[in-house]
C-alpha distance (Angstrom), angle and dihedral (degrees) to the residues before:
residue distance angle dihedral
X1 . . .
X2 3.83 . .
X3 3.59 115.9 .
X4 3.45 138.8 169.4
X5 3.99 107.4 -110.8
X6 3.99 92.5 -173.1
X7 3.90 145.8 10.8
X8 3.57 109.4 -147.5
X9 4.10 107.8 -171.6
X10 3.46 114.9 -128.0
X11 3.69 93.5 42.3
X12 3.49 118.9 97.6
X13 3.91 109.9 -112.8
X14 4.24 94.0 -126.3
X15 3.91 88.3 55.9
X16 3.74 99.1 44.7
X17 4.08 81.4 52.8
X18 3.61 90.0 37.6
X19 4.05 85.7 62.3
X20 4.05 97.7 32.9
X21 3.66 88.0 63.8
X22 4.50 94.5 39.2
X23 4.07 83.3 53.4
X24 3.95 92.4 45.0
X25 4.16 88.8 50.3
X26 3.52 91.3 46.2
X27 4.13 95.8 48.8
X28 3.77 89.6 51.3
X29 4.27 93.9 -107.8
X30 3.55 89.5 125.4
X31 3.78 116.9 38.9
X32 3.75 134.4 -137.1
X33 3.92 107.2 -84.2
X34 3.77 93.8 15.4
X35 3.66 119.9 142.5
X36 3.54 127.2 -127.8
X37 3.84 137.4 -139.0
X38 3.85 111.9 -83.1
X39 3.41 110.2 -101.1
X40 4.01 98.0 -106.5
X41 3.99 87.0 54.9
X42 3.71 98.8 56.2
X43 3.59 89.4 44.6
X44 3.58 91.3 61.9
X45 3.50 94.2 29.2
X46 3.99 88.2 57.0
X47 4.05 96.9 37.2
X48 3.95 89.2 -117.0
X49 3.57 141.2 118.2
X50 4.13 119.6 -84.2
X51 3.76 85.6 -130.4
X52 3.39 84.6 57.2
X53 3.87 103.2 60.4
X54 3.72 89.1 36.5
X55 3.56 80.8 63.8
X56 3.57 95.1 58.8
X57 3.20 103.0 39.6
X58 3.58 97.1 47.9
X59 3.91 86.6 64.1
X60 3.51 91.5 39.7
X61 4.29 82.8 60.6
X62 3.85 84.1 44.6
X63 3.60 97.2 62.2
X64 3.79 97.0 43.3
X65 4.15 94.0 -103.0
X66 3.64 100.0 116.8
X67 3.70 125.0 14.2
X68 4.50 119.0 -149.4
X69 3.69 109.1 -131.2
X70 3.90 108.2 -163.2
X71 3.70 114.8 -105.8
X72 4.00 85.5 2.4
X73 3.63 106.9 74.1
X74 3.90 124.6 -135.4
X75 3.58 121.7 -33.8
X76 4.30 125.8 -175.2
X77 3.29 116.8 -101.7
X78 3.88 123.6 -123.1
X79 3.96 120.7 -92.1
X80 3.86 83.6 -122.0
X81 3.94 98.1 46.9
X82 3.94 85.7 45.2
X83 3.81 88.1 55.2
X84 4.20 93.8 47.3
X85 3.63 95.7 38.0
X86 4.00 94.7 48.5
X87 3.56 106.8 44.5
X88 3.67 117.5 169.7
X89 3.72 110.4 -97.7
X90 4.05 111.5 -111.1
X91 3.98 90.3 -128.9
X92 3.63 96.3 55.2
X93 3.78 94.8 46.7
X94 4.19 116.6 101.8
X95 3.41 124.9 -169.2
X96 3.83 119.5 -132.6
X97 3.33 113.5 -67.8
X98 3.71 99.8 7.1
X99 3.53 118.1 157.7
X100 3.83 126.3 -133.0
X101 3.56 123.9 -84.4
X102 4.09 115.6 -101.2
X103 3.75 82.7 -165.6
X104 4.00 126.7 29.6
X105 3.81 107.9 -168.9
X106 3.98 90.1 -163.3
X107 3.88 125.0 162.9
X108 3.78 98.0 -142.1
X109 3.59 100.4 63.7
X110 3.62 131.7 105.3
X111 3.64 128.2 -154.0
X112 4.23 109.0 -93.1
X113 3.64 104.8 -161.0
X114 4.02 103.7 61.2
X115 3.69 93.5 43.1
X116 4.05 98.0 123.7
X117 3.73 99.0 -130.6
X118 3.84 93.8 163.3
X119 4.21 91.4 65.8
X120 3.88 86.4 43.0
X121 3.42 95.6 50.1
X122 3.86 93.1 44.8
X123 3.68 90.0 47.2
X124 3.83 94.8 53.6
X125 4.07 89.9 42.4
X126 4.19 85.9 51.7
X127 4.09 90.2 50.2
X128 3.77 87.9 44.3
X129 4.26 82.9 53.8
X130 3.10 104.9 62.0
X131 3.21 125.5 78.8
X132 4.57 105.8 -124.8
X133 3.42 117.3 153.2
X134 3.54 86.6 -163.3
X135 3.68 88.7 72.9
X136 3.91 85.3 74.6
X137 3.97 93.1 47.6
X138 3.50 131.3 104.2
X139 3.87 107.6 -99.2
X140 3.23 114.9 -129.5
X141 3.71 126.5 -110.7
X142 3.74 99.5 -100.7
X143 3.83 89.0 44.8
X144 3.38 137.1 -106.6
X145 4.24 115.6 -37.0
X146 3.47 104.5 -127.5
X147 4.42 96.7 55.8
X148 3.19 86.9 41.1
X149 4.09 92.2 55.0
X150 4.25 86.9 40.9
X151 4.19 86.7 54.8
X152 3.37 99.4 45.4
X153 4.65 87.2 49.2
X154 4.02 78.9 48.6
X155 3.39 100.4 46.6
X156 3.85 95.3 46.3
X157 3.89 94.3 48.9
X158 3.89 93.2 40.2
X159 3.27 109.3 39.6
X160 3.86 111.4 9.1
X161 3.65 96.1 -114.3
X162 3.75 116.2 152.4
X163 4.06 115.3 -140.0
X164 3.53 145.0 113.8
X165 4.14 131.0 -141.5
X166 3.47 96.0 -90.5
X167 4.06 92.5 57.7
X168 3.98 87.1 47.5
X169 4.17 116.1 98.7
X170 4.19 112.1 -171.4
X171 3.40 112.9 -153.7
X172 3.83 138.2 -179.5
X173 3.79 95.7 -103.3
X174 3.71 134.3 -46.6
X175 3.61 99.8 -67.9
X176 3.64 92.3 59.6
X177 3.46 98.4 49.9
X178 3.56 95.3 49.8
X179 4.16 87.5 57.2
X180 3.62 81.3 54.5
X181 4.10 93.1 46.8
X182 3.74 81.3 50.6
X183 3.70 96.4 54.0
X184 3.70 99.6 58.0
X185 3.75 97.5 44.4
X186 3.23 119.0 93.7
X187 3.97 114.7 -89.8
X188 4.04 89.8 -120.3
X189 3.84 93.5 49.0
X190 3.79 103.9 123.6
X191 4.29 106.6 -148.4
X192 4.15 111.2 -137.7
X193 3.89 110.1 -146.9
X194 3.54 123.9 -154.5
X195 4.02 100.7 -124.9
X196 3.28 117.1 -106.0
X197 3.66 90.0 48.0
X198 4.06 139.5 -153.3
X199 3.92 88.2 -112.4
X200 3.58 99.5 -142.1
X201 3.47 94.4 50.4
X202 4.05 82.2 50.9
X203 3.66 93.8 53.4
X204 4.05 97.0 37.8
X205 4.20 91.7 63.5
X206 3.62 93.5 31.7
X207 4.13 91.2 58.6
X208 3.80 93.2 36.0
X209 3.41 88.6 68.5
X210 3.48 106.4 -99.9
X211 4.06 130.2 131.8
X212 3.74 113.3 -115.9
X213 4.05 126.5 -151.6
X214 3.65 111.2 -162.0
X215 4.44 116.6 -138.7
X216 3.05 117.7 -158.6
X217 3.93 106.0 -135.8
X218 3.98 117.8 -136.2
X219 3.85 124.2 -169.1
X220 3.56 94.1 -62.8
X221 4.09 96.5 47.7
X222 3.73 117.7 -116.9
X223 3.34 128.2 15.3
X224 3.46 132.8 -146.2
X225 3.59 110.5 -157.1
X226 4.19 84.6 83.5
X227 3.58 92.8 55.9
X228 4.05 86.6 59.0
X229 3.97 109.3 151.7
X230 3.94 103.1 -16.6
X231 3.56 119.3 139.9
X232 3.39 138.4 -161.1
X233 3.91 98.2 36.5
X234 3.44 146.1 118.5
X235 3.77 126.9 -137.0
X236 3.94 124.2 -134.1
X237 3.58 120.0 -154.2
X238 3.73 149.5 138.2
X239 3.80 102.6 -146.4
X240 4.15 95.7 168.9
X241 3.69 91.3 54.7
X242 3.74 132.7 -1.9
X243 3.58 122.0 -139.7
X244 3.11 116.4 -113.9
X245 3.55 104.9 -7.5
X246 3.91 90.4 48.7
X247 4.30 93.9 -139.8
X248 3.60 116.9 158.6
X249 3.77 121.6 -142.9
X250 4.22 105.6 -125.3
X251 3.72 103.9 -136.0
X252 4.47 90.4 -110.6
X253 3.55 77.4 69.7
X254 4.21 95.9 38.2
X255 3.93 89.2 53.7
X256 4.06 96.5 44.2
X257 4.15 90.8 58.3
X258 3.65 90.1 48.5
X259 4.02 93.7 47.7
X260 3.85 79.9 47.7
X261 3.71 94.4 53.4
X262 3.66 89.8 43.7
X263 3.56 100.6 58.6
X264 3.72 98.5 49.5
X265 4.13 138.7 72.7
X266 3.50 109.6 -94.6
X267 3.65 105.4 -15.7
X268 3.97 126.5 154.6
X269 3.46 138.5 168.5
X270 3.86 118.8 -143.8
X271 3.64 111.2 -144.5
X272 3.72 118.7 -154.0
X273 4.27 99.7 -165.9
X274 4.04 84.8 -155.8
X275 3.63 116.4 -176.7
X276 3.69 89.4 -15.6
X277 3.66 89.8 145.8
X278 3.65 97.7 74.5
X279 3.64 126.0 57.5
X280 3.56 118.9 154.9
X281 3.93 111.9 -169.8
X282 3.48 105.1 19.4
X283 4.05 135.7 31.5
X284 3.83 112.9 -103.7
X285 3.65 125.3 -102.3
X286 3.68 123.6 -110.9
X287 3.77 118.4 -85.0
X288 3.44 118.1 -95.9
X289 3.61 94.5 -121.2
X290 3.84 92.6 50.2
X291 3.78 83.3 70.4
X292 4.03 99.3 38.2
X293 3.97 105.6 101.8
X294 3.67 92.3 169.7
X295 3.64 107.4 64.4
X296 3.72 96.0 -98.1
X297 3.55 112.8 129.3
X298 3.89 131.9 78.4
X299 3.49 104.4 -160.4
X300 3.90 123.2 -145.8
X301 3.56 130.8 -167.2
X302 3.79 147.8 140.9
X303 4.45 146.9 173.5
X304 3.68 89.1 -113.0
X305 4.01 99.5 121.3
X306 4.18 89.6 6.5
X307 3.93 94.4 63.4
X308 4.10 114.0 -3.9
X309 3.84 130.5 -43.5
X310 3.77 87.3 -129.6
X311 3.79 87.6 68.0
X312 4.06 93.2 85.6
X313 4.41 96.4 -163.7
X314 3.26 118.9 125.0
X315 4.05 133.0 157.2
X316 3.14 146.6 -144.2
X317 3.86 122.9 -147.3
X318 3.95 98.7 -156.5
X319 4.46 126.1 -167.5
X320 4.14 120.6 -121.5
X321 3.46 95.4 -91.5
X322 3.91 96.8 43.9
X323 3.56 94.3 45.8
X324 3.66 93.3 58.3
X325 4.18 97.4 59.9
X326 3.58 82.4 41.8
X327 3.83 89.4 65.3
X328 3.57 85.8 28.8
X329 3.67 91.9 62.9
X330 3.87 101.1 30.2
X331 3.77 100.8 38.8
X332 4.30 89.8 122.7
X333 4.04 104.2 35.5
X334 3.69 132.3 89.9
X335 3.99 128.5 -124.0
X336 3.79 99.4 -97.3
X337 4.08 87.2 -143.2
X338 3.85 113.7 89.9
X339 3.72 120.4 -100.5
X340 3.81 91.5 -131.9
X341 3.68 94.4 57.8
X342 3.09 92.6 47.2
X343 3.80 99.3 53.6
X344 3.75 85.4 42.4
X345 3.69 90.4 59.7
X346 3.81 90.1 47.1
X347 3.27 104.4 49.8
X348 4.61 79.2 46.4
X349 3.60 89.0 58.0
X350 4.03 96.5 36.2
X351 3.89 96.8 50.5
X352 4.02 86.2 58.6
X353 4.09 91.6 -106.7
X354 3.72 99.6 115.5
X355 4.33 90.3 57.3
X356 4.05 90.9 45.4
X357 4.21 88.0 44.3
X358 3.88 82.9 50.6
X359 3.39 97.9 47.3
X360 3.70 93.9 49.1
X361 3.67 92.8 46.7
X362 3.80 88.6 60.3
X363 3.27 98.4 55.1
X364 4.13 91.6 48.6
X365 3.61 94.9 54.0
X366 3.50 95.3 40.6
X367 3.54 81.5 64.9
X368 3.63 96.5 48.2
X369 3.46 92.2 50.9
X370 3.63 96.3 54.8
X371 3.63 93.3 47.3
X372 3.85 92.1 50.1
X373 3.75 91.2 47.9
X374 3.83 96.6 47.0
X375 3.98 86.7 48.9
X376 3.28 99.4 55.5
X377 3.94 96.3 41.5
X378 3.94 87.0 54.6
X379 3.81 91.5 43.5
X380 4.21 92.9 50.7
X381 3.62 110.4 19.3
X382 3.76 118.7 -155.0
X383 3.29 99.2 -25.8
X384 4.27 92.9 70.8
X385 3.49 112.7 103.8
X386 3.95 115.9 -149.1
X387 4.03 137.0 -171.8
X388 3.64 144.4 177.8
X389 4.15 92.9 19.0
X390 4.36 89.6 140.5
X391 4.17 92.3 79.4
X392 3.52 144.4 -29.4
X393 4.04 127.6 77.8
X394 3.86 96.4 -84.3
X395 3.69 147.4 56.4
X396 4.04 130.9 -146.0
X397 3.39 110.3 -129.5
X398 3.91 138.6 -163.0
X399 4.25 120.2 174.1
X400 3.61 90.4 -161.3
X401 3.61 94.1 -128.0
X402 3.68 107.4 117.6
X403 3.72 98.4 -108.7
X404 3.80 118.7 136.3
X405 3.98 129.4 -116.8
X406 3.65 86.7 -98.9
X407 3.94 98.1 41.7
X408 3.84 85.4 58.2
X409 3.61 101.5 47.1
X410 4.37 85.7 47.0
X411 3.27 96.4 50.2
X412 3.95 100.2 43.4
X413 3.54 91.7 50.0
X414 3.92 89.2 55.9
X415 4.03 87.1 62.5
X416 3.99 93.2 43.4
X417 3.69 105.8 -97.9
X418 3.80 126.6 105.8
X419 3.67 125.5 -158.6
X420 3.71 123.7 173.0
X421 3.70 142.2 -109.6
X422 3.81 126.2 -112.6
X423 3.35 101.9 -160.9
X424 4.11 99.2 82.3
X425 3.81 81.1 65.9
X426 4.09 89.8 67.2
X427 3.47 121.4 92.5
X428 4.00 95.2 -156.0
X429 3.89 127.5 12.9
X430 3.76 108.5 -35.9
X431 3.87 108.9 -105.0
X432 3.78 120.7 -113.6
X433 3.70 104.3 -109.6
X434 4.01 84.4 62.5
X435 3.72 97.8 48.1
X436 3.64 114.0 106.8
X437 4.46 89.3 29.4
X438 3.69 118.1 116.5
X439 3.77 131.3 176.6
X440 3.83 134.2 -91.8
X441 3.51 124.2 -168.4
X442 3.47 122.1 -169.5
X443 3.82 115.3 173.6
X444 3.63 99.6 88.3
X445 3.86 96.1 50.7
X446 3.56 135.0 81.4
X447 3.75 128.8 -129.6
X448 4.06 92.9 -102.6
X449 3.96 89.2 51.6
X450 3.74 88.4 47.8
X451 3.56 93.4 56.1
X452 3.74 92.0 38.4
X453 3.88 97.3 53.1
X454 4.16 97.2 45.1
X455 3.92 83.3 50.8
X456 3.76 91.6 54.6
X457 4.15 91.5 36.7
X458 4.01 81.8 57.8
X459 3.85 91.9 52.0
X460 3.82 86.4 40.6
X461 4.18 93.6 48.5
X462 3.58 98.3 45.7
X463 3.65 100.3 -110.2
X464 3.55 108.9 130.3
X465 3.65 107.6 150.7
């Protein structure tokens, strides 16, 4: 019997079970293949909400501790299958006695110093202000009206998309609301993957149960000839800018995978709009769904890298038919984000802030990415190899001189600065023509630690000219 040996305040009550049930796998009180309590009986067994175990166990499934048979319920996984379906990620690993990076050349970090904390902090002193009882409530599952009415006015003016406040799901990030996605698609619906792959994405569908077919992307992202005459399946991709290797699908290619999806049973694609927000030499391309006129398109998106990644909202933008198992299937939880946030974030995106903090942003990491690029070109020469420098937060980069993935990542570390491996984004072996890339983010860096960390990657690559 799971139970809940203490509730510590301050910690949400899904993550406390979240980690009661992780400590009970791990001590051997609940076995490898054992099945757990529906989700309605350990709610009531617990005195908590159903969306709040789903909650929990939904990241439990994330991380690889349970796994959700369909019309079974949630099982534990094996030690072993734990072990092989968690491996540590390259980039986090240190070897012994490894000394801390000076300069960390990550992908998921945003730049600190032009965040605008004084409108956020007036915004959430305003909310505080008034007097809403509502602030108090419950939100409802779909999240609260009014950011879900400021999203849709965004998304329509930004990116084309075409959707009102009811169609629009907030979530707390973009793992949940793909566990949600995953919910209200059919139990057979296979999940096609553009290849290299947004890993958690990879590992959400896989452990939810669903069968995943790996594309190989080309230089125009996905293509469709794989996809041929499947049915019932949905189709993940990232056509504005693919991560990592930062390709952007031309709009030929945009309006053959919708006439694909069209002419099939129960086809969708899944668009994740990632880092659509910043393009540096070139405007972006109209969202996929902005051109989808028959219901198609699931549309993804959240303020991760345009506002903070701390700021865990994310929505969905879901067709008719979707929409209505959504409901279907949701009609008696609560949106796991918190109502203040999100009327903080409305009232950010209302007021005109969000478009001016956007347009600023641009115009910083432009400038980031320029100095990066010319850095590295005067640090290597001709012989660098570069990719994915139009938008984004990151670069793919290449020396030129012959060392591995691995070699790079060593010997970089040894001078202070860590960069990061691509290959944990491949589904199979990583191809040749991408051997010998690794990862530079930018975003999170200023222009002196820039400068500082391509001087030591030169010391560290062997190119001291």
């Amino acid at each position: 019997m799971i139970t809940l040996e203490h509730k510590t305040p301050g910690h949400p009550l899904y993550w406390q079970i979240y980690e009661q049930i992780k400590r009970d796998i791990h001590g051997g009180v609940l076995a490898a293949e054992e099945k757990l309590p529906s989700k309605r009986k350990l709610a009531a067994s617990l005195g908590v909400s159903v969306t709040t175990v789903d909650a929990a166990y939904a990241q439990l499934v994330s991380e690889g501790f349970l796994s959700a048979r369909p019309q079974r319920g949630f099982f534990v996984c094996p030690l072993e299958e734990l072990k092989k379906s968690q491996p540590r990620p390259a980039e986090t690993e240190k070897a012994p006695g490894e000394k801390k990076a000076e300069v960390d050349f990550s992908s998921g970090a945003v730049d600190p110093e032009h965040f605008p904390y004084n409108t956020w902090r007036r915004l959430l002193k305003n909310t505080f202000n008034e007097y809403d009882e509502g602030l108090l409530r419950r939100t409802p599952p779909q999240g609260d009206w009014e950011l879900r009415r400021a999203i849709a006015a965004y998304l329509y003016d930004a990116r084309g998309v075409h959707c009102t406040a009811d169609s629009i799901i907030i979530g707390a990030g973009a793992e949940h609301l793909l566990q949600v996605l995953s919910y209200i698609l059919e139990n057979s619906c296979t999940i096609a993957m553009e290849n290299p792959v947004y890993n958690r994405a990879y590992q959400i569908f896989q452990r939810m149960g669903h069968g995943v077919l790996p594309v190989d992307i080309d230089g125009a992202g996905m293509p469709v000839e794989p996809l041929a005459d499947k049915q019932n399946i949905a189709v993940y991709v990232t056509p504005s800018h693919q991560f990592p290797l930062g390709v952007s699908m031309p709009i030929s290619r945009r309006i053959k995978l919708l006439r694909w999806a069209e002419a099939g049973k129960n086809r969708y694609i899944i668009e994740d709009d990632y880092d659509s927000e910043f393009r540096y030499l070139t405007r972006p391309l109209p969202s996929l769904q902005s051109i989808d006129d028959g219901g198609k398109v699931i549309y993804l998106g959240t303020f991760t890298k345009s506002i903070a990644p701390s700021l865990r909202i994310g929505f969905l933008v879901l067709p008719p038919a979707l929409l209505s198992a959504y409901k279907e299937e949701y009609a008696g939880f609560g949106s796991l984000v918190s109502r203040l946030e999100q009327r903080v974030l409305c009232e950010f995106i209302r007021g005109g802030h969000f478009e001016r903090h956007l347009n600023k942003m641009r115009t910083v990491y432009r400038g980031k990415r320029a100095l990066l690029e010319r850095a590295l070109r005067e640090a290597f020469g001709p012989s660098l190899g570069m990719q994915g420098e139009n938008a984004g937060h990151h670069l793919l980069v290449s020396p030129g001189n012959g060392m591995s993935e691995s070699e790079l990542c060593a010997a970089a570390m040894k001078q202070g600065v860590r960069v990061y491996p691509i290959s944990p984004y491949f589904i199979r072996e990583i191809p040749a023509e991408h051997r010998g890339q690794v990862l530079l983010g930018y975003g999170g860096l200023s222009g002196e630690e820039i400068e500082k960390g391509v001087a030591l990657l030169k010391k560290a690559w062997g190119m001291q000219r």
